[in-house]
Every structure is written in structure tokens, then in C-alpha cells.
C-alpha positions in Angstrom: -4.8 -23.3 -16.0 -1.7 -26.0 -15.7 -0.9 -26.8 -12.2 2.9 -26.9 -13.5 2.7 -23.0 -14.3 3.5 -21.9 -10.4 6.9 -24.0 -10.3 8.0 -22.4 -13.1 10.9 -19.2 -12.6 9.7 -15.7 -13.9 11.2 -16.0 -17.3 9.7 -18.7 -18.4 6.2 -17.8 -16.9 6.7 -14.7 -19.0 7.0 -16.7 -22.0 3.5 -18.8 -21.2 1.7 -15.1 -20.9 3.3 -14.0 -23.4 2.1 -16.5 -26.3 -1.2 -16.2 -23.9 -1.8 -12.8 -25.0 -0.6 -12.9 -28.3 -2.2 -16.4 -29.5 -4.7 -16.5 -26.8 -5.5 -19.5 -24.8 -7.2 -21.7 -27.4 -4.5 -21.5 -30.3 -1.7 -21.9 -27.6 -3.5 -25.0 -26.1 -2.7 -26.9 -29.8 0.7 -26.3 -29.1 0.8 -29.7 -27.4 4.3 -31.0 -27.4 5.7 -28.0 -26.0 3.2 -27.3 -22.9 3.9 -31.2 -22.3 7.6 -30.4 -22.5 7.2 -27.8 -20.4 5.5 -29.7 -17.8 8.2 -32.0 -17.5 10.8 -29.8 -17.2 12.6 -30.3 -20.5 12.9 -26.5 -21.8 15.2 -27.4 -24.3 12.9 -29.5 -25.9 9.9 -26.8 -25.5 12.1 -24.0 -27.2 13.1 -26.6 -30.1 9.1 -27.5 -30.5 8.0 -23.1 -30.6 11.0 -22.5 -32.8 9.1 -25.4 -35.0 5.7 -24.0 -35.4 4.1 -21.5 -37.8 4.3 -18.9 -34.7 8.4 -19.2 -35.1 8.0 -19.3 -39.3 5.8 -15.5 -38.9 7.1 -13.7 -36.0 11.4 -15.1 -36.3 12.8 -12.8 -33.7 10.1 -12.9 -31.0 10.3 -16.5 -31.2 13.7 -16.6 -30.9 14.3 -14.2 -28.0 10.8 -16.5 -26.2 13.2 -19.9 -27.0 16.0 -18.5 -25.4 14.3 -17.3 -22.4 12.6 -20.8 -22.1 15.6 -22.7 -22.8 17.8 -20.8 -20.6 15.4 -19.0 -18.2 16.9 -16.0 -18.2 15.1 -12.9 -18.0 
């Protein structure tokens, strides 16, 4: 679906599936600012922009542990 998804490492294409399966595809599309982060690169800015969503305000923990894996990319 976003050409930048293949450059990404494991980690952090686990995150994309991840809010893929649990949001599916249309909710996760609204969540503009961090896919655009993402595409450029700037993880620190995506995990800032899912830790600032409704997603982060119901579900604390998994969005913290998906912020850290995108910020950091670590498995």
C-alpha cells in the first residue's frame, strides 16, 4: 500500500501490521501525520504522533511498547 513500507527494518514493519490488524486499513489511513512521518524517516516524530491519538489514550501499554519499537526499531 505505501511504497515506503519495504525500506522499512522488521520492527517497525511490525508496528504498520500491527495497527493494520487491529485498526484496519481505513482507520489507520486517518492517522496522517504519523504515516507521513514515517515516510520520511522521522520515527521519533511518528511514535510522538501514535502516543497522541485516541489509539494511545485506550490501549496505554500497546501503544507504548509500538512507540518504542518505532522510535527505536528494535524488535
Amino acid at each position: 500500500r505505501w511504497d515506503w513500507f519495504d525500506e522499512l527494518d522488521a520492527a517497525r514493519q511490525s508496528v504498520v501490521v500491527q495497527l493494520a490488524f487491529q485498526l484496519g486499513m481505513p482507520r489507520l489511513s486517518k492517522f496522517e501525520k504519523m504515516l507521513n512521518a514515517i515516510s520520511q524517516g522521522n520515527f521519533e516524530r511518528a511514535a510522538d504522533e501514535l502516543l497522541d491519538s485516541l489509539f494511545a489514550r485506550q490501549v496505554p501499554n500497546r501503544a507504548e511498547r509500538l512507540a518504542l519499537k518505532l522510535r527505536y526499531g528494535a524488535a
